[in-house]
N, C-alpha and C positions, 0 to 999 in steps of 0.2 A: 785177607789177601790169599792165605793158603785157601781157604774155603771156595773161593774164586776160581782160583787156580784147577784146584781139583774135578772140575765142574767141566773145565773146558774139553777133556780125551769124549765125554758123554756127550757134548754136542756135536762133535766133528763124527760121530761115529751115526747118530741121528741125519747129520746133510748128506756125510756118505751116501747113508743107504738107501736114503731118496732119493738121489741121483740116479745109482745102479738101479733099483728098483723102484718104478715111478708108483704112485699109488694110484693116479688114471688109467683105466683099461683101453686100448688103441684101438677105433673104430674102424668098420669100413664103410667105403661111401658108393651112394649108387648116383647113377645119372641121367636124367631121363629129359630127351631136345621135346618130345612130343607123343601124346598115344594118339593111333589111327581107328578107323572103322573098316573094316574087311565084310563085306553082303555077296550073299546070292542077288544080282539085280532082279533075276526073274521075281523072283518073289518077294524079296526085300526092298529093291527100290536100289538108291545110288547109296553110295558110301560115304558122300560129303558126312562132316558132321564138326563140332565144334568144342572137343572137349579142353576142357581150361585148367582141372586140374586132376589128381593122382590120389585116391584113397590106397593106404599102403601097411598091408600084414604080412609079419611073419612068424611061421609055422603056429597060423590061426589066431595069431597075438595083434589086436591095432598097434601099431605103432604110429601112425600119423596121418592129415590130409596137407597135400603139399600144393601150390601154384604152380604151372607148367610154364617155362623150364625148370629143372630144381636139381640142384647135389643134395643130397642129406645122407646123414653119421646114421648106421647101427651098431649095436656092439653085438655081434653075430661073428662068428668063427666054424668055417666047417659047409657042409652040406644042410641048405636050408629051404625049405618052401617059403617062395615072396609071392606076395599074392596083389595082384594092381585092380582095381575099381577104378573105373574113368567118370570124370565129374564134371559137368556142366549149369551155367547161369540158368537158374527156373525163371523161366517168361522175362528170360534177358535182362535180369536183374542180377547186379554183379553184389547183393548182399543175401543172395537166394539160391548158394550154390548149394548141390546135393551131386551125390552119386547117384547116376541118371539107373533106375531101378531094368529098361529096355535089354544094358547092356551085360554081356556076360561079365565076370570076373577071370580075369588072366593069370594065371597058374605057371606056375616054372619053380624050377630047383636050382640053383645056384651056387656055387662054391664061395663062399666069402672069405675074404681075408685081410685081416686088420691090417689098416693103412694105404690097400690099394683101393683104385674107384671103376666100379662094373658100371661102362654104358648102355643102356637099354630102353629099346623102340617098341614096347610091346604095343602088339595090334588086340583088337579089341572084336566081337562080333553080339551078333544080336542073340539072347538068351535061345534056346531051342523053346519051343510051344508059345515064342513071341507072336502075336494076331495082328495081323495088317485090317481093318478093317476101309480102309483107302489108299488108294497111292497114286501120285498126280503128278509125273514126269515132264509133262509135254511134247514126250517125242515120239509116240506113236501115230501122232494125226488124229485124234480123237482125245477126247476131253470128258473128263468125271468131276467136273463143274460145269454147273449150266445155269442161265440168269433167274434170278427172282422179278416177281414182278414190279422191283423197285427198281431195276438196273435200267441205266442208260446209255452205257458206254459196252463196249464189243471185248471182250477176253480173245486177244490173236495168238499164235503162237509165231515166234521169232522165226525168221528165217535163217536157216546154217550159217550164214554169212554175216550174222548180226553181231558186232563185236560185246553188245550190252548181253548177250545170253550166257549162261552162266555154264551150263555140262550141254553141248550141243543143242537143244533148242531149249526155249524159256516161256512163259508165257507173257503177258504187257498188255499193259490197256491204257489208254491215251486220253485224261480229262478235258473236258474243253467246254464252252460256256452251254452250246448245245448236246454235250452228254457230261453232265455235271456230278453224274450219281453213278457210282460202281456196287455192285454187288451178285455177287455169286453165292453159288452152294452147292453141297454134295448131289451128284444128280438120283442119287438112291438111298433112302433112310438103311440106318442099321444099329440094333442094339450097341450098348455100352454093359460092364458092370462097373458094381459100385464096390465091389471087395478090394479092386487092384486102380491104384494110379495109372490113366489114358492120359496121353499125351498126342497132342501135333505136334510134327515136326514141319520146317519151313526155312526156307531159301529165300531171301528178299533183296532187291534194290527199290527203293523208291524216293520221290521227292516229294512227297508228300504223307502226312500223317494216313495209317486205316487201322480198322478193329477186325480179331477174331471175333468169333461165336458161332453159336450153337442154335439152330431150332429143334425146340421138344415135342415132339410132335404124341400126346394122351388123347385127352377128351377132345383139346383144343392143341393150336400150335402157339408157343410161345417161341419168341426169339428174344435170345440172353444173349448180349455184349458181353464179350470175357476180357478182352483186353487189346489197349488201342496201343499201338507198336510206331514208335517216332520213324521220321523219314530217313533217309541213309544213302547218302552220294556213293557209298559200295557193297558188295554182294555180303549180307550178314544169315549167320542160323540163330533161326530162335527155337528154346523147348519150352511148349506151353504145356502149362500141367492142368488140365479140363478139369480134371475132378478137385485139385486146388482151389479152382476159380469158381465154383457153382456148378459146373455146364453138365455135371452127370446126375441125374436124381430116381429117387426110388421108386417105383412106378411100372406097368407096360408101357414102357413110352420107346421111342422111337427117336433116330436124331441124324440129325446134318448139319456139317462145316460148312459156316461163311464166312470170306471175305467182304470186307463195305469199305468206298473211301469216296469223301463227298469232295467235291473241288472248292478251294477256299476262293471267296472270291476277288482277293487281293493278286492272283496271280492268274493270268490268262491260259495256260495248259498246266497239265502235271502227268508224270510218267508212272506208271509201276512196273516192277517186274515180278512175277514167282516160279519156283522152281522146287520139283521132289519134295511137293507136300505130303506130308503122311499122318493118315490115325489110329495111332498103335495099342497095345498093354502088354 
């Protein structure tokens, strides 16, 4: 019992000082509602874009890739470099995300301090010596797709007053038993390389299924299907990764974006729309 006894002033001095002094370090928390896209239009094109989630360093350290919106703990005290990556679905597949390679990494210093929570909207821009090699707006009155000789149907461009247009005009084209076949393409071939990941970018509404690709224009032209993109009752971004999909190959070869969508014939009309298509690296 004495043995017992004597035991107990060494455990009360143990709860003590855990209490006073926790053995968990107090984190702080950051907050982030969304990351934006900030462009020169002239040259970049429109700003839309679609990022989903947050790669996230500090002072050069990964610490994490997060879903947007997010709170998350560092244990960081003091003056620190946070450093944001914005990360988007590859070819719209929500098990295929990456930090989209296009965009710059967002840099800032920050005072942290354990227990409080910094909210932050950081914007985002396109890398410097990023290459546009197309850009497809719809709102200048002229168009850098033009039909193949497969097309049926008429590529219009919305009029200002269209509530279906997405940033001021859009482009649309209208299936029907007598133009059953869509298909466009870039009205001017242009190299790709194979060192860096090319991407489309693209704005969508439609009600009915269509495919990206590419024709490769070498000895002969081939035309590669990259990937067929579901219908969508509202405006979605997709980033198609070309060199993921096949569409870039080693060669002098030569290349042009198509759109194609053939009209099912369970439904009497179908709509599309597109919007600040782009092919970048």
């Amino acid at each position: 019992m004495y043995g017992l006894l004597s035991l107990l002033p060494s455990w009360f001095c143990i709860l003590s000082c855990n209490v006073i002094n926790p053995g968990e370090p107090v984190p702080a928390y950051f907050h982030l509602d969304s990351m934006n896209l900030n462009t020169d239009y002239l040259t970049q094109g429109s700003s839309s874009s679609k990022i989903v989630d947050v790669w996230v360093s500090i002072d050069n350290k990964y610490l994490g890739t997060y879903g947007l919106p997010v709170t998350f703990p560092a244990l960081a005290e003091g003056n620190y470099k946070i450093s944001f990556r914005a990360g988007v679905q590859v070819n719209g597949m929500t098990d295929n995300r990456a930090a989209y390679p296009p965009f710059a990494t967002f840099d800032t210093t920050l005072n942290t301090i354990p227990g409080s929570t910094l909210v932050l909207n950081p914007t985002v821009s396109y890398k410097s010596g990023t290459v546009f090699k197309q850009i497809e707006d719809f709102d200048d009155g002229s168009l850098s797709l033009v039909s193949t000789s497969s097309n049926l149907a008429i590529l219009n461009i919305t009029p200002t007053s269209d509530p279906n247009a997405f940033e001021t005009n859009s482009g649309f084209v209208v299936l029907d038993d007598n133009h059953a076949v869509f298909e466009v393409a870039s009205a001017d071939t242009f190299s790709l390389p194979i060192s860096v990941p090319v991407y489309l970018e693209l704005n969508y509404k439609a009600d009915c299924e269509f495919t990206v690709g590419v024709f490769i224009s070498g000895a002969s032209v081939l035309q590669s299907p990259l990937l067929n993109i579901r219908p969508s009752s509202t405006w979605k971004k997709i980033y198609v990764n070309i060199s993921e999909l096949g569409g870039v190959t080693s060669g002098n070869v030569f290349y042009k974006i198509y759109l194609k969508s053939t009209k099912s014939s369970s439904v009497s009309t179908a709509t599309l729309y597109f919007d600040n298509l782009k092919v970048l690296y």
